[in-house]
N, C-alpha and C positions, 0 to 999 in steps of 0.2 A: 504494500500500500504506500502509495505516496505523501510522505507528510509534511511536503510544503505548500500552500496557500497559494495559490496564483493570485493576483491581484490584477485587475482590467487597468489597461494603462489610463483612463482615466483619473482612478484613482491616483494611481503613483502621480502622475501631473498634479492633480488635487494636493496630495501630500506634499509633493517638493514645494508647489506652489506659497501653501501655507509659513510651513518654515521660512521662504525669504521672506514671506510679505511681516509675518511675527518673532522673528528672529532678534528685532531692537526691543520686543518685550520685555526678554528674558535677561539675563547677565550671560549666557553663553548662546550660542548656536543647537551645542549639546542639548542643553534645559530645551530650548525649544523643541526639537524633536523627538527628545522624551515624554513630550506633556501631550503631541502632534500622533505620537507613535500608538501612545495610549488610548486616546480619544479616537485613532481610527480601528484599530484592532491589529494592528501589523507590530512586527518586533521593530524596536531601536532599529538593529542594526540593517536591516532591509530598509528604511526609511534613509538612514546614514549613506546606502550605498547610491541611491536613489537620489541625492541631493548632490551627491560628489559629482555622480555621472553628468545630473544636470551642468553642474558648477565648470565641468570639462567641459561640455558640449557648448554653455554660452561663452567660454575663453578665460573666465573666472580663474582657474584652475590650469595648473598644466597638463600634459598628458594627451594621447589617441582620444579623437571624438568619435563618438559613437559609430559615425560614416566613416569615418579613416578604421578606424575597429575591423568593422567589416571588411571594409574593402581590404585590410590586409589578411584576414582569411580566407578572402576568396583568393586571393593572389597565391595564399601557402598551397591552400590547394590544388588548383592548374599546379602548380610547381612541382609539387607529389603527381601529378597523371602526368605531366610532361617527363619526369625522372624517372618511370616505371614505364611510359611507351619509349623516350632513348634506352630504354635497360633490356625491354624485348628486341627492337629492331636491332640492338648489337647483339645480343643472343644467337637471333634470326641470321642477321651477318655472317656471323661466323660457323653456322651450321651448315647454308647455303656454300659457301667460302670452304670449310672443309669436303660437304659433296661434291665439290666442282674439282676438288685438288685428287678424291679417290678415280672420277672418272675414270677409265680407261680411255685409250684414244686410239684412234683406226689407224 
């Protein structure tokens, strides 16, 4: 069984939303998303992650935005299918390349 909670992105927007807009509430950022976290039903630290990601994705923060993110897994991956069809085709090569060498010739 699966025991994490998906949350509709809605909500998470909702949530990070919340946190900047009452963030000068509190004395920390923390306080605010513990009081944000409680009031929605989600843990701290999924709200936490939730707010950094934001915080990256507006430039807030350092770090891969969420589109760079991606875009560099899909980039690993062609990378992994490009390195495993060069790894058949040289395979292939060289099978080709040694039945040509057993040949017999007239």
């Amino acid at each position: 069984m699966d025991r994490r909670t998906r949350y509709s992105p809605e909500v998470r927007e909702r949530a990070v939303r919340l946190v900047f807009e009452h963030e000068g509430d509190y004395s920390s950022q923390w306080s605010a998303m513990v009081f944000i976290a409680e009031k929605i039903g989600c843990t701290t630290e999924t709200l936490r992650r939730g707010v950094r990601r934001a915080e990256t994705d507006e430039g807030r923060r350092g770090g891969l935005t969420t589109v760079e993110r991606e875009r560099l897994k899909e980039l690993e991956r062609e990378n992994r299918e490009l390195r495993r069809a060069n790894d058949i085709l040289r395979t292939a090569s060289a099978y080709f390349a040694q039945a040509e060498l057993d040949r017999r010739f007239r």
